[in-house]
C-alpha positions as CSV (number, residue, x, y, z in Angstrom):
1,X,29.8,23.8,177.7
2,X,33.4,22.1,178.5
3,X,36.3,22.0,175.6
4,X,38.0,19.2,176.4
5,X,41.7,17.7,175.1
6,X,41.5,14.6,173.5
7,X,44.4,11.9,174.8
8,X,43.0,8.4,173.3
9,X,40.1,8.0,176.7
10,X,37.7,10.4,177.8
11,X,35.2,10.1,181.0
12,X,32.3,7.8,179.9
13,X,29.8,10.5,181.5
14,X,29.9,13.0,178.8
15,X,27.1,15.3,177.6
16,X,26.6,16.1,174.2
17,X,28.0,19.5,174.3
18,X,31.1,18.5,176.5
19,X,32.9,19.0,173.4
20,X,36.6,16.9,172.4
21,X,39.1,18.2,170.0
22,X,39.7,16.1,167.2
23,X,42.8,14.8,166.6
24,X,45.8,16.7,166.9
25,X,43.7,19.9,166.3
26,X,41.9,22.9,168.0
27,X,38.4,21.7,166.3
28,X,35.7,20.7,169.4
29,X,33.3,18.2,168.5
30,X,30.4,16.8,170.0
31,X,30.9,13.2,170.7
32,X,28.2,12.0,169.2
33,X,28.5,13.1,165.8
34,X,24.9,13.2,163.2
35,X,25.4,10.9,160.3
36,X,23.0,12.6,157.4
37,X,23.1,9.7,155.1
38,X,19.6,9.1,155.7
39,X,18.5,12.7,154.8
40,X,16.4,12.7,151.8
41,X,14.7,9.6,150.3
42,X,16.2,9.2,146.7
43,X,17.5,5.9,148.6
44,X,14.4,4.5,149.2
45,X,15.3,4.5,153.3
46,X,15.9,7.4,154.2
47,X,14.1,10.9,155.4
48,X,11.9,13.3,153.9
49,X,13.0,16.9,154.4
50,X,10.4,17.5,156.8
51,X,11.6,15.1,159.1
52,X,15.2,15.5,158.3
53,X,15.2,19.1,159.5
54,X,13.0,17.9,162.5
55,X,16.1,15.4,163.4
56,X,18.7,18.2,162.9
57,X,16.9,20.3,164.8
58,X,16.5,18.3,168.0
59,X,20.4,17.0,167.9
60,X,21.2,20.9,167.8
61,X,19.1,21.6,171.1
62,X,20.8,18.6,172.6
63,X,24.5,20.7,172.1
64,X,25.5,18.5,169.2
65,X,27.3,20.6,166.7
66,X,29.3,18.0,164.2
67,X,27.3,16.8,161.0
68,X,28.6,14.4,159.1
69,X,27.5,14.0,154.8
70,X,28.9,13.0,151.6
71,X,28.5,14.5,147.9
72,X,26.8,11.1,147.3
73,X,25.0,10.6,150.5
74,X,21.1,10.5,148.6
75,X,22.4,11.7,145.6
76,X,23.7,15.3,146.8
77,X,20.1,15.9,148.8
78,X,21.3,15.1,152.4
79,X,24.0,18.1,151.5
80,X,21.0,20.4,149.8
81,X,19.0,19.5,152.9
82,X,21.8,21.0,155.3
83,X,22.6,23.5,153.1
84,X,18.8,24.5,152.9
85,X,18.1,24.5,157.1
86,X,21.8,25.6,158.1
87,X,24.0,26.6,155.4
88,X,22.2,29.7,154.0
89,X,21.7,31.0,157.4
90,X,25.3,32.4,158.3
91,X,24.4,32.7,162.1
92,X,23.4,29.0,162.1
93,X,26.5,28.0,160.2
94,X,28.8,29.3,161.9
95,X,28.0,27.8,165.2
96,X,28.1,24.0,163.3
97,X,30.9,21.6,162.3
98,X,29.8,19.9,158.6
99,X,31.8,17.4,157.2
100,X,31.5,16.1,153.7
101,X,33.3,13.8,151.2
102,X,34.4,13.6,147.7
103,X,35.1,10.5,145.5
104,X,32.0,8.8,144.6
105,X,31.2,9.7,140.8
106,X,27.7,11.4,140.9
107,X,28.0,11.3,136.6
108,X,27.4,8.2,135.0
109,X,30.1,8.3,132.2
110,X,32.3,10.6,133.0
111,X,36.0,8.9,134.5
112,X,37.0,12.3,135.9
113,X,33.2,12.5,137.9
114,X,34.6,10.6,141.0
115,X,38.1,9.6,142.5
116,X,41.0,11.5,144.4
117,X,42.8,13.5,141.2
118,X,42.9,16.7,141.8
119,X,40.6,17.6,138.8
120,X,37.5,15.5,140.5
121,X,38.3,16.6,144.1
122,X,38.1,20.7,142.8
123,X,35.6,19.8,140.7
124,X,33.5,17.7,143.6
125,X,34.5,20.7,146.1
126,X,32.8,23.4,144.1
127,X,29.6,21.5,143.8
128,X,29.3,20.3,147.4
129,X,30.0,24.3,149.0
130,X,27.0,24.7,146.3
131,X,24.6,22.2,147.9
132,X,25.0,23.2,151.6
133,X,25.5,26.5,150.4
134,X,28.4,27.5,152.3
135,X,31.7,29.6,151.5
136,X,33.7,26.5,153.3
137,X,33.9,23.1,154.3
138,X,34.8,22.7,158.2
139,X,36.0,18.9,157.6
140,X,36.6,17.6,154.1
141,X,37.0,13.3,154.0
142,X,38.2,11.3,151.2
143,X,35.3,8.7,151.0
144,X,37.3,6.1,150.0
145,X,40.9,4.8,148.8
146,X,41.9,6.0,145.3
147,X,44.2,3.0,144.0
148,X,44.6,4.8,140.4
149,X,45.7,8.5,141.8
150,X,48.8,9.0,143.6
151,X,49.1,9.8,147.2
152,X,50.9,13.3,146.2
153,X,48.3,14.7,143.9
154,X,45.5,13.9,146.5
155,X,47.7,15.4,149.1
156,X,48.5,18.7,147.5
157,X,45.1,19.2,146.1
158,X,43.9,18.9,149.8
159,X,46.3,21.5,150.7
160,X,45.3,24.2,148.5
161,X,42.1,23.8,148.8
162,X,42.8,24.9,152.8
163,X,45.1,27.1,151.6
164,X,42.0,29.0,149.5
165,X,39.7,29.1,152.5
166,X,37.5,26.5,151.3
167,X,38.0,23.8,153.6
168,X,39.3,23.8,157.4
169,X,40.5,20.4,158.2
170,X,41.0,17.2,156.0
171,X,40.6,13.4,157.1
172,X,40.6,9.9,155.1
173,X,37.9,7.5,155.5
174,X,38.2,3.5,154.4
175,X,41.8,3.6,153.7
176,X,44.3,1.4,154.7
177,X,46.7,2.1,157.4
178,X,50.0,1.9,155.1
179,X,48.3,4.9,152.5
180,X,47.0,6.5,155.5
181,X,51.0,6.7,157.1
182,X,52.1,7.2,153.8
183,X,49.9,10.3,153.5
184,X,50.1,11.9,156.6
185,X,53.9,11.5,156.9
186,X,54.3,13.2,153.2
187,X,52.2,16.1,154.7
188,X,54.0,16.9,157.3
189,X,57.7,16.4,155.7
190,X,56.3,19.0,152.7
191,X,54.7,21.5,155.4
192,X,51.5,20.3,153.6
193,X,48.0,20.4,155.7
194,X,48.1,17.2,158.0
195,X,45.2,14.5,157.9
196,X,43.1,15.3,161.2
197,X,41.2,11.9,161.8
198,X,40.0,8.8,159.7
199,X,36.0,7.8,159.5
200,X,36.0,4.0,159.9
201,X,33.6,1.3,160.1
202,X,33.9,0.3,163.8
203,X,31.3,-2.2,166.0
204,X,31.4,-5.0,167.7
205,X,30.4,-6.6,164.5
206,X,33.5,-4.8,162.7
207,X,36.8,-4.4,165.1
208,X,39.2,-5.6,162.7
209,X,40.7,-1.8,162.9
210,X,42.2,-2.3,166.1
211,X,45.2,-4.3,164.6
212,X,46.5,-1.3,162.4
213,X,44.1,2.2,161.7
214,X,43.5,2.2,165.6
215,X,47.3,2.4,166.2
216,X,48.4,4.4,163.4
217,X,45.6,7.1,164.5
218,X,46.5,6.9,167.7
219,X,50.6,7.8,166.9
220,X,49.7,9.8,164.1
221,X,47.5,12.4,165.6
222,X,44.3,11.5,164.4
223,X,40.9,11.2,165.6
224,X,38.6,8.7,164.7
225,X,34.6,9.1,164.0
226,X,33.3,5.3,163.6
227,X,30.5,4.7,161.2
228,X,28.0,2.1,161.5
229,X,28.6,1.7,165.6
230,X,25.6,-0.6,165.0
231,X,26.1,-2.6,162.0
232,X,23.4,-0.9,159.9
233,X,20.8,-1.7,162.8
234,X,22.1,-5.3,163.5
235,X,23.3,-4.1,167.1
236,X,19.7,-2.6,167.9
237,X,18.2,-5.8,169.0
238,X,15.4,-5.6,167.0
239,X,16.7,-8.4,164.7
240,X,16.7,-11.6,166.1
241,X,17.0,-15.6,164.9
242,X,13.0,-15.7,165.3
243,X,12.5,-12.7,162.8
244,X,15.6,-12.5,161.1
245,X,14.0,-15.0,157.9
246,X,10.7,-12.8,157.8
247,X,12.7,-9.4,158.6
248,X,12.8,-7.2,155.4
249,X,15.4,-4.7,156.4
250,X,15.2,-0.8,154.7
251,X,19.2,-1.1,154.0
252,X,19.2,-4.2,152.5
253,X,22.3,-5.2,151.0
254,X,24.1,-3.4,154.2
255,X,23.0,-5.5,156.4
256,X,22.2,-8.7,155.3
257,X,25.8,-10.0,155.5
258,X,25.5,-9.5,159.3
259,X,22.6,-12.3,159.4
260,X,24.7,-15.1,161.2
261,X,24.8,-17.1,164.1
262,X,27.8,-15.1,165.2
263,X,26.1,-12.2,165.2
264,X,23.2,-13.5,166.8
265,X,26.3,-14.8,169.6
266,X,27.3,-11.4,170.2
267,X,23.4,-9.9,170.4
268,X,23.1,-12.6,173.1
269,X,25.8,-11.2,175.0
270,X,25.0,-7.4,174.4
271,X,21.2,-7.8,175.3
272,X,22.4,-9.6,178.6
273,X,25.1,-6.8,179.2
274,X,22.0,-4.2,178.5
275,X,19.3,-5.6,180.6
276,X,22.2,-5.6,183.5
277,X,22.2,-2.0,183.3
278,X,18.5,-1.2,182.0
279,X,18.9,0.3,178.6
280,X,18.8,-0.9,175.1
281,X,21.3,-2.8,173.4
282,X,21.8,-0.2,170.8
283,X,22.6,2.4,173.6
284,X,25.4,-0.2,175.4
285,X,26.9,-0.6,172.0
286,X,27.2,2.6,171.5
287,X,28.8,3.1,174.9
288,X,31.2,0.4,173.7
289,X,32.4,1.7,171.0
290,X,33.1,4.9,172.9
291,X,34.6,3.9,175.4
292,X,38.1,2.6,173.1
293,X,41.2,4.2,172.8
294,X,41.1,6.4,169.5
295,X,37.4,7.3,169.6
296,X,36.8,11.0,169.0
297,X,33.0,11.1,167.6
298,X,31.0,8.3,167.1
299,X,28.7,8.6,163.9
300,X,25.2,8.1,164.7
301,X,22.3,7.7,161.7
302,X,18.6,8.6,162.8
303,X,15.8,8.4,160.5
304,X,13.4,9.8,162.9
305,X,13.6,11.6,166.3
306,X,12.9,9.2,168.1
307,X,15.7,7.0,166.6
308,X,17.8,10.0,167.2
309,X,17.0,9.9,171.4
310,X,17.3,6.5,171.6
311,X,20.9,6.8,170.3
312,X,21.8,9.8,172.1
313,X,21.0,8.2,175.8
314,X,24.0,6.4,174.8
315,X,25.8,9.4,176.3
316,X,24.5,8.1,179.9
317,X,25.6,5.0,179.8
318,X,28.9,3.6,181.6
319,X,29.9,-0.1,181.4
320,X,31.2,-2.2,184.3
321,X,34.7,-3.4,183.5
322,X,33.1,-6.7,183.7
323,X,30.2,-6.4,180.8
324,X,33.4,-4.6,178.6
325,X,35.1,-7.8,178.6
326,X,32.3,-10.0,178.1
327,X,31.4,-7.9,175.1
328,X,35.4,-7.6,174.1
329,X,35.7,-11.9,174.5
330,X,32.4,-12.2,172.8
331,X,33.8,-10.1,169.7
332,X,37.8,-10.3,169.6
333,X,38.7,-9.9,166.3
334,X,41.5,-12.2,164.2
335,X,44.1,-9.5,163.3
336,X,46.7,-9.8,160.6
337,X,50.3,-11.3,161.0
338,X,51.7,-9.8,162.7
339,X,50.2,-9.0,165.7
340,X,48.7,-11.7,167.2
341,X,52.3,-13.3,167.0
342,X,53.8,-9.6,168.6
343,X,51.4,-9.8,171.3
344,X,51.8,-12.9,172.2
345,X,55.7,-13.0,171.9
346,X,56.6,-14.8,175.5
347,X,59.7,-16.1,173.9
348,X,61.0,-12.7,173.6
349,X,61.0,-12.1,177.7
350,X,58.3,-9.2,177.1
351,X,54.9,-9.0,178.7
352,X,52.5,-6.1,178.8
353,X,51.2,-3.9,181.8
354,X,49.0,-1.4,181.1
355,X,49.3,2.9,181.0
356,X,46.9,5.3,179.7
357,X,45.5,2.5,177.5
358,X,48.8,1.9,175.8
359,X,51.1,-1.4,176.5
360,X,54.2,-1.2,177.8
361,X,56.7,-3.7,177.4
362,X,58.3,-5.2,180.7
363,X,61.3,-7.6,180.9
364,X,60.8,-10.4,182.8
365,X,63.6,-12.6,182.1
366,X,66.3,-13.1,184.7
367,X,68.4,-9.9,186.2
368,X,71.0,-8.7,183.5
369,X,74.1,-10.4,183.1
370,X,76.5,-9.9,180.2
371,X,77.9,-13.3,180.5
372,X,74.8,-15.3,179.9
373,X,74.6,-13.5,176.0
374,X,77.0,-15.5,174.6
């Protein structure tokens, strides 16, 4: 097993237990990490606990060691479920990296249940250790922005809560950039804990991340684990524009909004890009998204085993620099003002070359002469 540091790029060729630290931290991950919001079936799509434990199980033997839940994931069963096959065995435990969230309200009625006050978050805390009956949480994620609760409270709540042993590391997940800088800048001028990475929807369906959270991360010191790497299944090939009227997806609502010609354009281009290589297209997404500056550990959803191997030979896989950039052209996002108008400032006299995945800006107006200034 290899620790390795994490700079923004790591080899493709990477086992699952060549582990990557995560973010500006001493916490080694696997880089494919198990998404258990399919554990349990209170959802109607997911899991039954037979066949959760059989998935967990077989992503353990591989060397994964990062699991990744929610309070809400199934209604608090994907966390019973860990806490039931791992959490009550300390051995077990101690050998595996769970994260879990707070912020979704899991009591109808009550407008403390959810959120980011510190009353909800203690509250939430509490119950989850309960579920996956554990004395501490190894990565604790806001699900989601609170609009109603300030930054501060959130912040310091976090705090203690590491400072009482009950979580290790904290993160935000679907939060803008500007809260995100806010947040982690207050932390660290307070001596407060520091955010440690973001979980953010990420795909070639979805890169729209790469104009602000990417770079923020990136100069921040965060990690980021993408969820949905394949759009809900959209990026698995099996849907096409033969089936896609007759197709009666299990996530329904999260994936019909991907059920466009563009996304049928970019399924073109990734089955070509996968049959060039001989895997599946879910596997050369996969690779994609890995492959970006940023990525720590991808988030990978299996309902069955076999689901779960498919998605882990994505570890094998290494893109050409050619089939990047077809997938890259196929998918280029529109980012917000201003960037499209930064990087493409000629009239400034800067260009970009390229170093360790970052651009550096290089003048390339005529040699320097004071006179010509005024």
């Amino acid at each position: 097993m290899v620790a390795a540091s994490y700079t923004g790029h790591y080899e493709n060729h990477m086992p699952l237990d060549h582990y990557i630290t995560l973010g500006h931290s001493g916490l080694r991950v696997s880089p494919f990490c198990l998404g258990a919001m399919t554990f349990g079936e209170d959802w109607t799509f997911g899991s039954d606990e037979t066949e959760s434990k059989q998935v967990l199980d077989r992503y353990l033997e591989r060397g994964g060691n990062f699991i990744d839940t929610a309070n809400v994931y199934t209604k608090g069963h994907s966390e019973k479920i860990l806490g039931d096959h791992i959490g009550k065995y300390p051995a077990k435990r101690n050998g595996v990296v769970i994260a879990t969230k707070f912020f979704g309200n899991m009591y109808s009625g009550d407008p403390n249940g959810g959120g980011a006050s510190r009353k909800s978050m203690m509250a939430a805390c509490e119950n989850s250790l309960r579920r996956l009956q554990t004395d501490y949480i190894d990565l604790y994620w806001m699900h989601c922005w609170d609009r109603f609760t300030p930054i501060e409270e959130t912040m310091r709540a976090l705090d203690d809560m590491v400072a009482a042993g009950k979580v290790r590391y904290i993160g935000f997940s679907d939060t803008p950039a500007w809260k995100v800088t806010q947040g982690q800048m207050l932390a660290k001028f307070r001596g407060w804990t520091p955010l440690t990475a973001l979980q953010l929807e990420y795909s070639l369906l979805e890169r729209t991340i790469e104009g602000e959270l990417v770079p923020a991360a990136l100069e921040l010191g965060m990690g980021i684990t993408p969820w949905s790497p394949l759009k809900s299944g959209m990026l698995s090939g099996k849907y096409t524009r033969e089936n896609a009227a007759e197709a009666k997806p299990r996530r329904g609502g999260f994936i019909a909004s991907a059920f466009n010609e563009n996304s049928f354009r970019v399924l073109d281009v990734l089955v070509k890009v996968a049959g060039e290589i001989g895997t599946t297209p879910s596997r050369a997404a996969l690779a994609w998204v890995r492959s970006q500056p940023g990525i720590t550990s991808t988030i990978i959803g299996a309902r069955t085993v076999e689901q779960l191997e498919d998605n882990l030979g994505a570890v094998d896989i290494e893109l050409s620099p050619a089939q990047k950039q077809a997938l890259e052209e196929a998918t280029k996002p529109k980012l917000n003002f201003p960037f499209d108008f930064v990087n493409n400032a000629k009239g400034f006299g800067y260009s970009g070359t390229t170093v360790n995945g970052m651009t550096a800006p290089v003048n390339h107006l005529s040699p320097r002469d004071d006179s010509e200034r005024y």
